[in-house]
C-alpha positions, -999 to 999 in steps of 0.1 A, spaced: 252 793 -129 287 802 -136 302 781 -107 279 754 -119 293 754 -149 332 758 -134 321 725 -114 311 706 -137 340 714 -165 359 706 -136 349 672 -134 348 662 -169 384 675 -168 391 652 -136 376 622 -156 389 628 -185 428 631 -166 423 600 -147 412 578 -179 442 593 -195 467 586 -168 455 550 -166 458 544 -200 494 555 -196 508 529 -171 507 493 -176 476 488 -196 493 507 -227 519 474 -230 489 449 -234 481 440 -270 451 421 -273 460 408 -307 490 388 -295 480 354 -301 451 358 -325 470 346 -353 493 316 -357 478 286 -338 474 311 -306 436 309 -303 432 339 -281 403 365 -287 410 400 -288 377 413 -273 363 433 -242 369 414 -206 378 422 -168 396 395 -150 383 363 -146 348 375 -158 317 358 -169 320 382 -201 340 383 -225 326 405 -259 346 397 -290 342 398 -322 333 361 -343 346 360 -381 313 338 -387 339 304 -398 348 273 -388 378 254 -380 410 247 -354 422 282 -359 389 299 -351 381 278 -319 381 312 -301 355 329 -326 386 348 -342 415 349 -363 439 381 -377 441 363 -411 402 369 -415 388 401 -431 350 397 -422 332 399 -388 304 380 -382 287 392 -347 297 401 -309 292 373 -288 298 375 -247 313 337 -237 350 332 -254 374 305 -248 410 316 -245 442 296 -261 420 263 -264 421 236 -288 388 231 -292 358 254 -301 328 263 -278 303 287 -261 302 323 -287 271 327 -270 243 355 -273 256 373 -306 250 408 -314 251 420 -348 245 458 -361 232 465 -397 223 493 -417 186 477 -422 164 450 -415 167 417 -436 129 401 -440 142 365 -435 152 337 -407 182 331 -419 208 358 -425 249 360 -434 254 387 -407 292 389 -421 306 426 -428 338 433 -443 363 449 -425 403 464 -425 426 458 -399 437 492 -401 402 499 -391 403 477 -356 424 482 -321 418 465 -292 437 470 -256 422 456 -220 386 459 -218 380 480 -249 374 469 -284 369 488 -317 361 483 -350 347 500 -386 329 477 -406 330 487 -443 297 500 -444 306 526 -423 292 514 -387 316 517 -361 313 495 -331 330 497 -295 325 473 -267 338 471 -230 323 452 -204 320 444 -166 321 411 -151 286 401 -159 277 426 -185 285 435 -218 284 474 -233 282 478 -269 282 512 -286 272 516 -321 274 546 -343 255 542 -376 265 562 -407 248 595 -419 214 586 -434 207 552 -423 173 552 -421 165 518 -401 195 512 -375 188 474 -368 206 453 -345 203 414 -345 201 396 -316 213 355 -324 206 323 -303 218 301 -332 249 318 -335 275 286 -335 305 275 -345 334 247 -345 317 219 -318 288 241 -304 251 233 -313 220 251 -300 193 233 -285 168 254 -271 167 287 -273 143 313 -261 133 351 -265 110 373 -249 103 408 -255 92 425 -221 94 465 -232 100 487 -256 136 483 -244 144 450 -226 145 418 -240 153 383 -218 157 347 -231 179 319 -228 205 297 -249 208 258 -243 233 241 -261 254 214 -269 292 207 -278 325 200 -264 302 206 -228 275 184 -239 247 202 -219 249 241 -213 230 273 -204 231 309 -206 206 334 -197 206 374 -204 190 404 -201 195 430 -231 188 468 -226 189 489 -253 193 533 -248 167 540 -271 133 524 -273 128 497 -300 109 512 -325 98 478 -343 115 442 -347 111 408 -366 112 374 -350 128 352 -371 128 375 -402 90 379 -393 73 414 -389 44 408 -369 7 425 -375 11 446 -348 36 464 -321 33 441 -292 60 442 -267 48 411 -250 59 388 -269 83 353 -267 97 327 -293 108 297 -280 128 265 -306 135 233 -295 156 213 -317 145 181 -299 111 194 -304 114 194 -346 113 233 -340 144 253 -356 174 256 -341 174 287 -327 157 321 -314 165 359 -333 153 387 -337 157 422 -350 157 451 -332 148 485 -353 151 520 -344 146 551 -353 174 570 -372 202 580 -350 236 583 -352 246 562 -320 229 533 -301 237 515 -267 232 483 -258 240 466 -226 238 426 -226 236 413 -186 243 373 -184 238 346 -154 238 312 -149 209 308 -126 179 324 -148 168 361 -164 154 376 -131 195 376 -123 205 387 -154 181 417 -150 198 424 -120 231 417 -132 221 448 -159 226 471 -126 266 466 -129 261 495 -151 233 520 -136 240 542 -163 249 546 -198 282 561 -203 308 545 -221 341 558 -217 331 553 -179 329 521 -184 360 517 -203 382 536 -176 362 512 -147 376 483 -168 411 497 -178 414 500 -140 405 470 -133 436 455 -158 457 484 -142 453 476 -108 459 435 -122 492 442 -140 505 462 -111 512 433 -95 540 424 -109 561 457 -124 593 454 -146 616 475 -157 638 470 -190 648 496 -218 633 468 -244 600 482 -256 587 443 -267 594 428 -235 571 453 -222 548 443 -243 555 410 -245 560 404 -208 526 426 -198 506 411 -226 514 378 -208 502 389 -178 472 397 -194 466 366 -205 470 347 -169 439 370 -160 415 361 -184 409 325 -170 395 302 -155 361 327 -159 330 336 -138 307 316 -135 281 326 -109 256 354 -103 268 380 -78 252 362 -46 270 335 -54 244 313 -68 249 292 -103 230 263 -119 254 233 -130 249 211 -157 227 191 -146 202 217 -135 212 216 -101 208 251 -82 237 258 -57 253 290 -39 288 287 -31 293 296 10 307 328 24 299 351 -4 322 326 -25 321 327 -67 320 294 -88 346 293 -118 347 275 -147 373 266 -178 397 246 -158 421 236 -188 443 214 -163 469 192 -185 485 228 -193 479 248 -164 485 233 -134 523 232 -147 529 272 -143 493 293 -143 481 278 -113 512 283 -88 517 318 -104 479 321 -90 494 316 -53 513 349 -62 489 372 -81 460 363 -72 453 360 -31 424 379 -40 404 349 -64 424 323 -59 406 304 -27 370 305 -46 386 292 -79 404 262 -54 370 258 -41 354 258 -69 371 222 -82 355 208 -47 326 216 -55 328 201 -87 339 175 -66 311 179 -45 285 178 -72 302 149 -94 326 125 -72 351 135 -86 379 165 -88 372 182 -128 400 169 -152 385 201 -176 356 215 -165 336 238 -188 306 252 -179 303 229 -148 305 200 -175 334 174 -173 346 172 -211 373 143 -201 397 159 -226 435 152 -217 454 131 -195 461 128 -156 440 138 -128 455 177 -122 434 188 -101 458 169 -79 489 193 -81 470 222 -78 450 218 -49 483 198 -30 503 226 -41 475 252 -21 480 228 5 513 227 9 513 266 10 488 267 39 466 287 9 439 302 30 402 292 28 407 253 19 400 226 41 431 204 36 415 173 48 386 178 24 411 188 -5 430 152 3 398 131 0 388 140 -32 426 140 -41 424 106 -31 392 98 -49 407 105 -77 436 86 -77 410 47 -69 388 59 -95 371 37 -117 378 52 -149 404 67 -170 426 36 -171 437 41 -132 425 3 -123 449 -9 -149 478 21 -135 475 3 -102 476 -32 -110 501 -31 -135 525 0 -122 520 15 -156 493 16 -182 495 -14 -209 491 3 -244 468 -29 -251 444 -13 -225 444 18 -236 460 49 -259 488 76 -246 496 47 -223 535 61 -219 518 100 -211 491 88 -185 517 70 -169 543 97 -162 516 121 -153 493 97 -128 529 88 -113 538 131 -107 499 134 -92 504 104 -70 537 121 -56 516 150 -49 492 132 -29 521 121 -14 534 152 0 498 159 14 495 125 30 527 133 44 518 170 59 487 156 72 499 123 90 485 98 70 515 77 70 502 47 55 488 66 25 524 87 22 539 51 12 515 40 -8 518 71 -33 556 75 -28 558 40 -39 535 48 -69 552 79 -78 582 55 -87 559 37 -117 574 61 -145 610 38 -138 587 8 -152 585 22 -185 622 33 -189 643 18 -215 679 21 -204 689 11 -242 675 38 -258 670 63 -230 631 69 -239 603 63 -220 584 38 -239 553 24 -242 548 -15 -225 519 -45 -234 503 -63 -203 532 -91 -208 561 -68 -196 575 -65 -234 580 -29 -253 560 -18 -281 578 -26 -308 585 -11 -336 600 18 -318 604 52 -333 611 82 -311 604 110 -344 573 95 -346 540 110 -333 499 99 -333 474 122 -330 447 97 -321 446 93 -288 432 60 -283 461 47 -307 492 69 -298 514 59 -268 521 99 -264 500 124 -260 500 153 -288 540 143 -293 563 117 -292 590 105 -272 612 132 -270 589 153 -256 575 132 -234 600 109 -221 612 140 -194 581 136 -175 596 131 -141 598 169 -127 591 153 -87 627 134 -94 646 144 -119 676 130 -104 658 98 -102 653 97 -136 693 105 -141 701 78 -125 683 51 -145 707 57 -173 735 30 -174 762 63 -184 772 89 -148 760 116 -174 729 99 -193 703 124 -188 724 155 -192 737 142 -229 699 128 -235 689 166 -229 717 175 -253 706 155 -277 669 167 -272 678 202 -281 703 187 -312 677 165 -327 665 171 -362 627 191 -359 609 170 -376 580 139 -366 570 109 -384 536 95 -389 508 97 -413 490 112 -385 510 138 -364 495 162 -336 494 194 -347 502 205 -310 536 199 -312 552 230 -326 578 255 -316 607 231 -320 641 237 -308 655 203 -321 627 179 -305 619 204 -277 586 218 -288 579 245 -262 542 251 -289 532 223 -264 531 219 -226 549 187 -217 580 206 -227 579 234 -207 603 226 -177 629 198 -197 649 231 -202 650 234 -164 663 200 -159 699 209 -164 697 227 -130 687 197 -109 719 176 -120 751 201 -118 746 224 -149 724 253 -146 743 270 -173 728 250 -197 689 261 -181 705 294 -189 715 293 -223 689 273 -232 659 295 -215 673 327 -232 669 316 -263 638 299 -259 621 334 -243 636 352 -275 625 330 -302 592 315 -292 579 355 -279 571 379 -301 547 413 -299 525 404 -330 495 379 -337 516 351 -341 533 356 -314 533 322 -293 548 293 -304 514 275 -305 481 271 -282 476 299 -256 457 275 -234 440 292 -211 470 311 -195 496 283 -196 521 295 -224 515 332 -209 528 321 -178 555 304 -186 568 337 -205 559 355 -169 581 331 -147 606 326 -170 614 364 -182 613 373 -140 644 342 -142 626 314 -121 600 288 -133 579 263 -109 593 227 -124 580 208 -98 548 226 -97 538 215 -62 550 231 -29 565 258 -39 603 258 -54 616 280 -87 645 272 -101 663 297 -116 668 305 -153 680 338 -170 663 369 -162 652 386 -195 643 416 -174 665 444 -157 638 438 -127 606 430 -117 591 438 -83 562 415 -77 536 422 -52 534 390 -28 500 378 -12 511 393 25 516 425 3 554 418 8 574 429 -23 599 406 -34 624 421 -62 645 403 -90 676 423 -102 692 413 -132 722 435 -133 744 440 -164 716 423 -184 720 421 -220 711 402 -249 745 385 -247 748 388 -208 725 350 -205 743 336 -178 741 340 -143 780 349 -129 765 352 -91 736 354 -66 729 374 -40 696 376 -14 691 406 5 731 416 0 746 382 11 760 355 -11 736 330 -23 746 298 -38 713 280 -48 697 276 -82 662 281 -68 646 295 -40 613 288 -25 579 302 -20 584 309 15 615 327 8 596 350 -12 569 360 10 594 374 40 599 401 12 637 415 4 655 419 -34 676 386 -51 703 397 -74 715 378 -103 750 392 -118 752 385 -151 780 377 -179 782 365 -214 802 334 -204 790 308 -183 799 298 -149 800 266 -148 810 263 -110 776 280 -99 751 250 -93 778 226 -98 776 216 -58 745 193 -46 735 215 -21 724 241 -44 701 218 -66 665 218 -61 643 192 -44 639 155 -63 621 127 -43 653 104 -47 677 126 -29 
């Protein structure tokens, strides 16, 4: 008995050393809450990487700054869902809610909302924790199809009740039918259809609970008798109400677990997916998913003497692993939107939440680093959206094209897999639907290819369709080109040239043009439209958008009449008043350095520019102080939108000192370190190491290079340079050298070189 005993203290001692040194490494620099506040839209609940779940908290309001369920500013909590969008702009899924109370509430409707402090709340990866003024504390982790939620009631509550809502919606969501069904005392299964931003969408769960239910009310409804039985189903097309609840009421006890189990294919798979946690022990749970983020965030280790770039740098990394999300039952079987069954091949998962206008600029090649593990399903997912819809997604959410944004980039990202010889996609099937969507029907492309540009009296955001159709068709390009396909290669090279067709050498702005050839006129580059069907740029305005041309930059320099056009256009980018005009401006444009708005994508590689044209000290100056005033380790720390991993990555690439400009086939230009150095963890398991010596805050520029000991004189280096494996060196100053990148040979790529 006594060695039984020394055995198992032993192992409880093992477990409880293990959960502790894990919490110790690179999980203790994430904070959750970076990005909750501001305009950041990030959530601060329980997830793993790239999971089907993610449990957060919902402060039960609407509106832009809530699209992700939450907001720091609020003080009230209005239920747990298990589906979260991270960084967006627009509001969806918070689907399956859990709620606990101290009692029952005899009525359909309830105002589930508790009070709450701040002081009261942390989060860090996969764990969440919070004390509701009434004195129930709640801590959730999670799996990657299953939700764990641990509640611990106060002292002398005599009816612990937890709330189960289908109807729980905010922002653009609506339910449409919903379903429950009661099977034991302890398991409950159902469904949630809705309707939003994805206009037709499904979930369906499993919930467990560690105690048996001792009674419940559907709908606010006691019934006669105990029946465990027992299903409610509402159809709003059916005149029913909106939605399914029900509460769940047990005996007093101090602490209650639930586990919630989701798929997309139907409840028997959630009630198998409730077998990714056999048990119920929490903390187990919690050191399973801290592990998981652990094992993520090693890929890439940094060291500095700056406490907030840890956590501002590993809180980034963070959020690159949070999406595009799960969204298939472990055998790889999911039901699209249009109630199509389908298994993806080779024990493949599906993914969903492809935000693509931001993230094929700097999330998706960081994938081809970080993430040789996901990365070929979540390629191959976009083909067979392709598959299932004609054509590659544009933003994809829950299988469900939503249209919203500009250009067709899937196109970048699967030419830049391509390119790389990314395992596990078939190029010639990649190129087709590349192609397909380039002669597509829609989207203004007919008008793109008989007019070289988009007329703004055919459609809005004429000026930021065009610049971005012309980058994807130079992608294509490079494809066609790698594959043979001669004829094809100069038919996109030549349309990869259309942005020169809206260039106005007067003013140096790209600029909106009618079907007659003529400019829009008037012409104001301050000013900016937020509708897009009447604004010529897309959530900004000229400034922003007129340095659209990052497959040839140099081709762009040399449409200005001056040697030195672009270079002083730059200047004068960064020197411009911050300020738009317009009775109707886009809130997206924010974080201004002059008219550089790094809140918003399109600016995030015109700092870069500098490099391709003789002046990468400039790139250096100017990336310093963009990584120290738009970063911060608080709530409000990004400049605007998270979006879905894009501004997260940017802060990844550029504080390492390199950034993907051209984000197709594989060159980073350099910028200035913010770290001492960061050993990243290539896909051949090669490690690749980026010195920064005699870094300082006022040490910005690079003085000299070195690769693997010897002298090197470029201002980028490529993807292939990186996976052989070895250590670059950047020697830095607090003056500039202006000689370094001054030569041609050192620039990056541009397609007019």
């Amino acid at each position: 008995m006594v060695n039984q005993k020394k055995i198992i203290l032993s192992l409880l001692t093992c477990s409880l050393f293990n959960y502790s040194g894990i919490a110790q490494t690179y999980t203790q620099y994430v904070d959750p809450f970076i990005g909750t506040g501001g305009h950041g839209h990030t959530y601060p609940g329980a997830t793993v990487p790239f999971s089907l779940v993610q449990l957060s908290p919902d402060n039960g309001k609407n509106g832009w700054d809530w699209v992700s369920g939450y907001h720091i500013s609020s003080d009230s909590i209005a239920g747990f869902s298990h589906m979260h969008l991270s960084g967006t702009g627009i509001g969806d899924w918070l689907d399956i809610a859990v709620m606990p109370m101290l009692a029952p509430i005899f009525q359909e409707k309830v105002d589930t909302r508790q009070k709450f402090s701040h002081a009261h709340e942390k989060a860090s990866p996969g764990y969440y924790e919070v004390t509701f003024n009434n004195g129930i504390k709640t801590k959730l982790t999670s799996t990657e199809r299953v939700g764990f939620h641990e509640y611990t009631f106060p002292s002398g509550t005599g009816a612990p009740t937890v709330r189960i809502d289908l109807g729980h919606a905010y922002n653009w969501d609506s339910p449409v039918t919903t379903r429950l069904e009661m099977i034991n005392d302890s398991t409950l299964v159902g469904h949630r259809y809705s309707s939003g931003w994805a206009n037709k969408q499904h979930i369906y769960f499993a919930l467990r609970t560690s105690q048996p239910i001792k009674d419940y009310l559907f709908n606010g409804a006691k019934l006669s008798s105990f029946d465990p039985i027992i299903e409610i189903t509402n159809n709003s097309a059916q005149g029913g109400t909106k939605s399914a609840n029900a509460q769940l009421i047990f005996d007093s006890s101090p602490t209650i677990n639930i586990k919630v189990a989701l798929s997309i294919t139907n409840t028997a798979k959630a009630l198998t997916a409730l077998q990714e946690i056999p048990h119920w022990n929490f903390d187990h749970v919690r050191s399973e998913a801290d592990a998981k983020w652990d094992r993520e965030l090693a890929k890439i280790k940094i060291e500095t003497n700056d406490e907030k770039l840890k956590r501002v740098f590993y809180s980034a990394l963070y959020h690159t692993a949070v999406s595009p999300t799960l969204y298939s039952d472990r055998d790889g079987e999911y039901k699209n939107y249009k109630g199509e069954v389908h298994r993806m091949p080779n024990g493949a998962q599906r993914y969903t939440l492809f935000s693509l206008w931001d993230t094929f600029r700097a999330l998706k090649p960081l994938f081809t680093i970080t993430q040789p593990e996901k990365y070929s399903d979540i390629l191959n997912s976009m083909l067979s959206f392709y598959d299932e819809n004609g054509l590659l997604p544009v933003w994809d959410l829950s299988t469900f094209e939503t249209n919203t944004m500009t250009g067709y980039h899937a196109v970048p990202v699967l030419a830049d897999a391509v390119l790389k010889n990314w395992p596990g996609v078939d190029a010639e099937r990649a190129y087709q639907a590349m192609r397909a969507s380039a002669f597509q029907k829609t989207r203004e492309v007919p008008a793109y290819i008989e007019y070289g540009y988009i007329p703004q009296d055919v459609n809005g955001g004429s000026v930021t369709k065009t610049l971005e159709y012309a980058f994807d068709d130079y992608c294509i390009s490079l494809v066609a080109q790698k594959l043979g396909k001669q004829e094809d290669y100069q038919i996109f090279t030549e349309r990869a040239k259309n942005y020169t067709n809206l260039f106005d050498p007067q003013s140096g702005f790209m600029r909106a043009k009618l079907r007659n050839g003529k400019f829009v006129e008037p012409f104001d580059p301050f000013y900016s439209e937020h509708d897009f069907d009447k604004s010529q740029y897309i959530e900004g305005n000229a400034w922003q958008h007129s340095f659209f041309v990052p497959h040839d930059i140099r081709g762009l320099a040399n449409l200005f009449p001056k040697k030195k056009g672009l270079r002083d256009m730059l200047d004068a980018l960064f020197a411009a008043p911050s300020y738009m005009t317009g009775e109707n401006q886009s809130p997206d444009a924010s974080g201004f350095i002059g008219q550089y708005a790094h809140g918003n994508e399109p600016s995030h590689h015109i700092a870069y520019m500098y490099s391709y044209i003789g002046d990468a000290w400039k790139t250096q100056e100017k990336i310093r102080q963009i990584v120290d005033s738009m970063y911060h380790d608080r709530p409000d720390g990004y400049a605007g939108n998270e979006d879905a991993g894009q501004m997260s990555a940017w802060a990844v690439w550029s504080m390492m000192g390199l950034y993907p400009v051209s984000p197709v086939g594989g060159e980073y230009v350099f910028g200035s370190p913010s770290l001492d150095k960061a050993t990243i963890t290539m896909p051949n398991d090669n490690l690749f190491t980026i010195v920064a010596r005699n870094n300082s805050p006022a040490n910005i520029y690079i003085k000299s290079i070195t690769l693997n000991g010897k002298p090197y004189h470029k201002v980028f280096i490529t993807h292939d340079e990186m996976l052989k494996g070895g250590e670059l060196v950047f020697e830095m100053s607090s003056t500039p050298n202006k000689k370094l990148g001054k030569r041609r040979a050192s620039w990056p790529t541009s397609m007019d070189n």
